[in-house]
C-alpha positions in Angstrom: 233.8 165.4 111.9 233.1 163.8 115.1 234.1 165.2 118.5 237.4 163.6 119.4 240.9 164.5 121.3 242.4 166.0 117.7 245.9 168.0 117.8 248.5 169.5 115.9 250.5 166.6 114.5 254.0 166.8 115.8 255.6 166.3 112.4 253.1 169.9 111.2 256.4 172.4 110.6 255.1 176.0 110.3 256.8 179.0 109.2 256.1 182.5 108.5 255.5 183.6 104.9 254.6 186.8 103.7 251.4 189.3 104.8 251.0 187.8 107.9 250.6 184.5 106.4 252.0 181.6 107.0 253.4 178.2 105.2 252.3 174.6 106.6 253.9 171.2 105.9 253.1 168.2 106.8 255.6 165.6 106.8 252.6 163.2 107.0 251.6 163.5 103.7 254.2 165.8 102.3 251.4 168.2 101.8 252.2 172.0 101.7 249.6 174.9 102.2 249.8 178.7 103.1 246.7 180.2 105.6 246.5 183.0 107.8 247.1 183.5 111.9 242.9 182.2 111.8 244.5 178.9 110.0 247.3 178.3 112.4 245.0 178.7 115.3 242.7 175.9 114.2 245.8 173.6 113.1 246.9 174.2 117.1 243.7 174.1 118.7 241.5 171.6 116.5 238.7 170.5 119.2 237.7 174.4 119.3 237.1 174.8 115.8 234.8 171.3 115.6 231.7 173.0 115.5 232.2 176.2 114.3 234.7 175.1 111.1 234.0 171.3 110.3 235.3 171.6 106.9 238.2 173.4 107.6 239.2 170.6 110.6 238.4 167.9 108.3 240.9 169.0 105.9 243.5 169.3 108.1 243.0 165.8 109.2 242.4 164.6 106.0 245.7 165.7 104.8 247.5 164.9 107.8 248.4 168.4 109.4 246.2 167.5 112.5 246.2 164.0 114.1 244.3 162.1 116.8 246.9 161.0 118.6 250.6 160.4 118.7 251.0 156.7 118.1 248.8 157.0 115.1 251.5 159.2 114.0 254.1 157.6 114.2 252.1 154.6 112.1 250.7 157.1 109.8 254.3 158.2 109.1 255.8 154.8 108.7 252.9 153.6 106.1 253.1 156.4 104.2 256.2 156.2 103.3 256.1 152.3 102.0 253.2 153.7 100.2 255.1 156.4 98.4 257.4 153.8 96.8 254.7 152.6 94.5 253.8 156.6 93.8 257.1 156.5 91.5 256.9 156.4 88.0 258.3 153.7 86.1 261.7 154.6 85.2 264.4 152.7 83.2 267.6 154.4 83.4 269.5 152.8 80.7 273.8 153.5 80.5 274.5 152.9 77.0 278.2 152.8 77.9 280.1 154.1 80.5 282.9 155.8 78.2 283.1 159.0 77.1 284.1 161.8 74.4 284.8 163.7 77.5 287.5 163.3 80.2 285.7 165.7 83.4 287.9 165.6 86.4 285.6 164.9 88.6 283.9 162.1 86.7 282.8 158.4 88.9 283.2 156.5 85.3 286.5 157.7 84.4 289.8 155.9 83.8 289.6 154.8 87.2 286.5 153.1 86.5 287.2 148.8 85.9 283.4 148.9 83.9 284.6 151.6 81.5 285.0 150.1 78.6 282.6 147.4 79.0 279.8 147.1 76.2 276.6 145.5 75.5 276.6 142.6 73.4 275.3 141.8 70.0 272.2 140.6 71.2 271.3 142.5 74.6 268.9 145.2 72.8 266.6 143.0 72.5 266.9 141.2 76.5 266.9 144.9 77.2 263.5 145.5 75.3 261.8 142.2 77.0 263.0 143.0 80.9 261.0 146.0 80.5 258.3 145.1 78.8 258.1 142.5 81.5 258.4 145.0 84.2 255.9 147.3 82.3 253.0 144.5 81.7 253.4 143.4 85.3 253.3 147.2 86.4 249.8 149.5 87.2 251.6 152.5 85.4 250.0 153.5 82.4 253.4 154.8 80.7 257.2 154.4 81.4 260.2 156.6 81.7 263.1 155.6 79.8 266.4 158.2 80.2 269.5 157.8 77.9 272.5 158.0 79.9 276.2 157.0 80.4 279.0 157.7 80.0 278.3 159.7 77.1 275.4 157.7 75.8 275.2 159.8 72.3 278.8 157.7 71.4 276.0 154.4 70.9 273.2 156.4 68.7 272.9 153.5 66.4 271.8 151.6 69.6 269.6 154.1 71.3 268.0 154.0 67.5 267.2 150.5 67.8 265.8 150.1 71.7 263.7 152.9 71.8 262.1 152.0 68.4 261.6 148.1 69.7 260.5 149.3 72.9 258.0 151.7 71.2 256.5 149.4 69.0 256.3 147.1 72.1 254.5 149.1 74.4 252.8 151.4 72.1 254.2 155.2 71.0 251.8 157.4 73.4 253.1 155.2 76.6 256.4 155.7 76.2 258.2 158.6 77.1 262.5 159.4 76.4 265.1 161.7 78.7 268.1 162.3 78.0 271.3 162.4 80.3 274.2 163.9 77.3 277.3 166.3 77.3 275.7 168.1 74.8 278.8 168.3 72.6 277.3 165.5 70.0 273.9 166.9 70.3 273.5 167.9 66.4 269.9 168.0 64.9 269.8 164.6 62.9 270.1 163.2 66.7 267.1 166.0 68.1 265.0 165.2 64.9 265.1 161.2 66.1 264.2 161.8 69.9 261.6 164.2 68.9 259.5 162.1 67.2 259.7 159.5 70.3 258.5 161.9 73.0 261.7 163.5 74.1 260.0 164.8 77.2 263.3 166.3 79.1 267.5 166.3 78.6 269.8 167.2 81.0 273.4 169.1 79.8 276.1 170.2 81.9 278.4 173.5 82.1 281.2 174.0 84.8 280.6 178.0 84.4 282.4 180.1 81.7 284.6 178.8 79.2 287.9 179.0 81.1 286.1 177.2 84.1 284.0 175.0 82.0 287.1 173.7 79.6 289.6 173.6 82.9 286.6 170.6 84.4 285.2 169.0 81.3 287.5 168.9 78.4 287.6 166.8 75.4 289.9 163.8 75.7 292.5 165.1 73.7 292.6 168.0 76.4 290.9 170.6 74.0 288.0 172.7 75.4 284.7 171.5 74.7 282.3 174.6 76.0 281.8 176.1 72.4 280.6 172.4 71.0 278.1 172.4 74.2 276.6 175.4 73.8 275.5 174.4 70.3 274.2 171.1 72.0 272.1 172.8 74.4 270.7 175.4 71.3 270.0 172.0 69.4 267.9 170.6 72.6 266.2 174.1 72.9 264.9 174.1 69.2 263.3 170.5 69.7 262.7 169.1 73.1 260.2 170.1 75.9 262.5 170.6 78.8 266.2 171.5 78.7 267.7 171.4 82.6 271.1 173.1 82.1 273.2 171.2 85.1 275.3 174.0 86.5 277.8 172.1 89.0 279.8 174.3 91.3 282.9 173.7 93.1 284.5 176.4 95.4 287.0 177.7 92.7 284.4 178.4 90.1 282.3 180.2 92.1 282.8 183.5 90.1 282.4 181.6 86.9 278.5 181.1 88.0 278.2 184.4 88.0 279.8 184.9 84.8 277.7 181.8 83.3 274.5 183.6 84.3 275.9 186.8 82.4 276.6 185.0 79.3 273.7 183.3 79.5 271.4 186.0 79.8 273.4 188.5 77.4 272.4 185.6 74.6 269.1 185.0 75.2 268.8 181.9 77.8 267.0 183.9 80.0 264.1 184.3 78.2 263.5 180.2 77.0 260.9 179.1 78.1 261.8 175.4 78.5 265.0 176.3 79.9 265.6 175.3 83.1 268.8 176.0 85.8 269.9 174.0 88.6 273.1 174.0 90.4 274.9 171.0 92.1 277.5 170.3 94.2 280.0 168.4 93.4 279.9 164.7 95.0 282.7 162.6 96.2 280.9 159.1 96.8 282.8 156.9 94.5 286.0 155.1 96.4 287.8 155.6 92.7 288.2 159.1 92.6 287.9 160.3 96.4 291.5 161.2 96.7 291.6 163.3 93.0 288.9 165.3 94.7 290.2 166.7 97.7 288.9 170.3 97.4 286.4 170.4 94.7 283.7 169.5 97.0 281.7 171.1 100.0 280.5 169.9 103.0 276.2 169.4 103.2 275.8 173.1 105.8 277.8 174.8 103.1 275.9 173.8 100.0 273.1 174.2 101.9 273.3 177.5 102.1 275.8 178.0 98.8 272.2 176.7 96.9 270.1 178.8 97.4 272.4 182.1 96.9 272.8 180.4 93.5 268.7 180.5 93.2 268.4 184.1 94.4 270.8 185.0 92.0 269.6 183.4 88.9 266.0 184.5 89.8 267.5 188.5 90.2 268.8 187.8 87.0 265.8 186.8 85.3 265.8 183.2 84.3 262.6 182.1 84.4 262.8 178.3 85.5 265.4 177.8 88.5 265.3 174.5 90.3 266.0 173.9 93.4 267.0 170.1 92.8 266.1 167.3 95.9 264.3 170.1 97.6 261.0 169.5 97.1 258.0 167.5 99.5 258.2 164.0 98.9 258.1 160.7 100.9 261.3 159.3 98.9 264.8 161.0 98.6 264.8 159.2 94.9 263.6 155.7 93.9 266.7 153.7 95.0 264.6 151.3 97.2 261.4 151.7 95.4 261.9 149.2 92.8 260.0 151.2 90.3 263.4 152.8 89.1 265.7 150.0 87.2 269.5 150.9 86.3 270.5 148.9 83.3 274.4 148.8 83.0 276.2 148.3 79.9 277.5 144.6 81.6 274.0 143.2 81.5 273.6 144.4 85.7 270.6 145.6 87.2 270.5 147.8 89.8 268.2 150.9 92.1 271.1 153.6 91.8 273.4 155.1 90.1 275.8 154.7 92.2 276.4 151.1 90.6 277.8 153.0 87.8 280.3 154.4 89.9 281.2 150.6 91.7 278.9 150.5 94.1 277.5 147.0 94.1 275.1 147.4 97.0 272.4 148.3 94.9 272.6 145.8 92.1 269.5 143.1 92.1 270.1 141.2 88.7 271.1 141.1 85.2 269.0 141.1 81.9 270.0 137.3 81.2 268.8 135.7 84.5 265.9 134.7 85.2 266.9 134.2 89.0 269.2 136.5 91.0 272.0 135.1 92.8 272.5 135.7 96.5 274.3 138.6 96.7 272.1 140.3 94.6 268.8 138.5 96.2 270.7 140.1 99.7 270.7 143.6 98.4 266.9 143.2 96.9 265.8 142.5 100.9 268.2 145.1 102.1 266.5 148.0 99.7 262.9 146.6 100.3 263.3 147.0 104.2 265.0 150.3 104.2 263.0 152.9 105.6 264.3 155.5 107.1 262.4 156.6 109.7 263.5 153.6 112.0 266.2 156.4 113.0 264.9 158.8 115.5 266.8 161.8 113.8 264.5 161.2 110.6 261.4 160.1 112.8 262.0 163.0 114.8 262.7 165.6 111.7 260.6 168.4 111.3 261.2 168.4 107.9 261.4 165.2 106.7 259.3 165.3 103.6 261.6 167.5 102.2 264.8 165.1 102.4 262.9 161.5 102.4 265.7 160.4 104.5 268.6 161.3 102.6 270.8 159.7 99.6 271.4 156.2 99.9 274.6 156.2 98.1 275.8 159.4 100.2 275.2 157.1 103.5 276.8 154.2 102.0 279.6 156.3 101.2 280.0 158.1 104.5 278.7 155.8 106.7 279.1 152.1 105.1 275.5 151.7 106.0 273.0 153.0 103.6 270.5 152.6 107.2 272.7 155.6 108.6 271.1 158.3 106.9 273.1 161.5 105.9 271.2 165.1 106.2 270.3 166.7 103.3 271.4 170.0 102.5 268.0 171.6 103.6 268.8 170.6 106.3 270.5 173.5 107.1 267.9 176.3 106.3 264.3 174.5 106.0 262.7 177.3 106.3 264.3 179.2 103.3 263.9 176.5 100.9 260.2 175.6 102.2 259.1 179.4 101.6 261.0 179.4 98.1 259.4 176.1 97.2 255.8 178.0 97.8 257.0 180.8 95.6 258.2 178.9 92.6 254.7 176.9 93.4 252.8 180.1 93.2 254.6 182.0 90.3 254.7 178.5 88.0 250.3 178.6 88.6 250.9 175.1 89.9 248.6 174.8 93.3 245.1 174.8 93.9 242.6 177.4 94.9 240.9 175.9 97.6 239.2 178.2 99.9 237.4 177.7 103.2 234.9 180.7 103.9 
């Protein structure tokens, strides 16, 4: 490179890692390395190493760990991240309905809930099919994400039958890959045997913790326990798809039952699948609905923060191989809520960026399947998502570890703050360092990096 005033970029967070080594992100690029005491020295003091190192200093600048001055900083950081909501993969995130087999306490869609029991209509599978289609054609992606949810969205299998095999036969069976988003409990294999042969790529299933825990939180309807009829779910998915997250959610009277869940777990074999993988979640209290029936099943952000990764340590001790650490990962983006590559479809014909709309937030809803043109409200809320960016806070400008929060959960600050602009820390908040460094390791010990070495 050429000789220039260079520096450590101000937004470069460095920690110490293991064998005198140390662990580099740059919030920049949300780029992640680990070098040596001879590494941090030449990400501090760039203009000495010109000469002697060019590579090595063209790297750093390359991937955004050194800068050349602050105000290109601050404009590096900005563009990047409008650029990162076009990195997102097309993702339809279709609610089949929003009731369920299933009455969780804690549930958004509940009772409570005035879009419970709406349905599609006779005709809407195939207005489904043609919005994305639309969406795909007009699109750079190559494939598309679409993920089965609800509700329990295994209640309309006769519908999921008929839009994923349209949609296949539309945009052809290698571009199109299917999640799921069940309960597990009507999981059987005529259902596994269907979504296999249309790329079932990932399925999410939930447990509470042991069976007293699990059947106290989720029960049927009726009130009967449902834990036995999931764990033959999540066996089904195991057998047939690629990736099987087990959701654990924790609230602080279950916290024993984790333990317990990860005992049972491993004394039957979960430990050792492959495809398996754990991550734990808090429970959230966003929806206006259900606030009051939650008082005391939830946790504040510093307290999960560090609740998290106890919950990783301890599944790792106990051998599972895959254990998430879910939303703590480098990225740009929190989620795709304002990247309009990520389209909720609601069982009322709405469109909308979040989830949340599921649970009656309306602030992120931008059309419906049977207009062509918005109307204001919804137009209002399109402008609103497309000019969010966080960092025009200082606290999230100012972060050193921004890129691993991407300025927080929109529905969270909507929730908390009536703004979705007043961003809410993330849990990492509260030990970056910790979930950085176990990031790296998962990194390392999953093969997933690259070898590049400067000599």
């Amino acid at each position: 490179m050429e000789k220039q005033n260079l520096r450590k970029a101000k937004t470069t967070y460095i920690v110490p890692y293991e064998n005198g080594k140390f662990v580099f992100l740059s919030n920049l690029t949300s780029k992640v390395m680990i070098g040596d005491t001879a590494v941090k020295d030449i990400v501090e003091n760039p203009n000495s190493y010109l000469d002697s190192n060019p590579n090595v200093v063209k790297y750093l600048y390359e991937n955004g760990f050194i800068v050349k001055n602050e105000a290109i900083e601050s404009e590096i950081l900005y563009t990047n991240f409008e650029k990162a909501k076009n990195d997102i993969s097309l993702t339809f995130v279709l609610y089949l309905t929003l009731n369920c087999n299933f009455n969780c306490v804690y549930c958004f869609q509940g009772e409570e809930n005035k879009n419970r029991n709406i349905t599609f209509k006779k005709n809407d599978s195939e207005l489904i099919v043609n919005f994305i289609k639309k969406k795909f054609d007009a699109s750079d992606d190559e494939k598309l994400t679409l993920t089965l949810t609800g509700g329990e969205p295994l209640l309309k299998f006769p519908l999921i039958q008929e839009i994923v095999t349209k949609l296949e036969s539309q945009v052809g069976k290698n571009r199109l890959s299917t999640r799921l988003i069940s309960n597990g409990s009507l999981l059987d294999e005529e259902k596994c045997r269907f979504f296999e042969k249309h790329n079932w790529v990932s399925t999410q299933i939930t447990m509470d913790g042991t069976e007293y825990y699990h059947n106290k939180m989720r029960p049927y309807r009726n009130g009967e326990g449902s834990f036995q009829d999931v764990i033959k779910g999540l066996d089904n998915a195991l057998k047939y798809c690629k990736e099987v997250i087990l959701r654990i959610n924790v609230w602080p009277q279950n916290i024993s039952g984790i333990n317990d869940l990860l005992d049972y777990l491993k004394k039957n074999g979960y430990a050792e699948k492959s495809n398996l993988i754990l991550g734990f979640h808090q429970i959230q209290n966003f929806c206006e609905t259900i606030r009051d029936k939650l008082e005391g099943l939830t946790c504040s952000s510093s307290q999960w923060g560090l609740m998290s990764l106890k919950f990783h340590e301890l599944a790792r001790f106990k051998g599972f191989k895959n254990v998430d650490l879910p939303l703590s990962f480098p990225r740009m983006l929190h989620c795709g809520a304002n990247s309009l590559k990520v389209f909720h479809i609601l069982p009322d014909g709405r469109i909308a960026t979040c989830w949340g709309t599921s649970g009656e937030m309306d602030d992120f809803v931008i059309g419906t399947i049977y207009d062509e043109k918005p109307n204001k409200a919804y137009l209002k809320n399109l402008e609103t998502l497309k000019g969010y960016n966080p960092l025009n806070q200082d606290k999230c400008k100012k972060c050193e570890v921004f890129a691993l929060c991407g300025g927080g959960c929109l529905a969270e600050a909507l929730s908390e703050n009536g703004d979705m602009s007043k961003s809410v820390c993330s849990n990492v908040k509260y030990d970056p360092e910790k979930y950085l460094t176990l990031f790296v390791k998962e990194r390392l010990r999953k093969s997933k990096f690259s070898t590049r070495q400067f000599t």
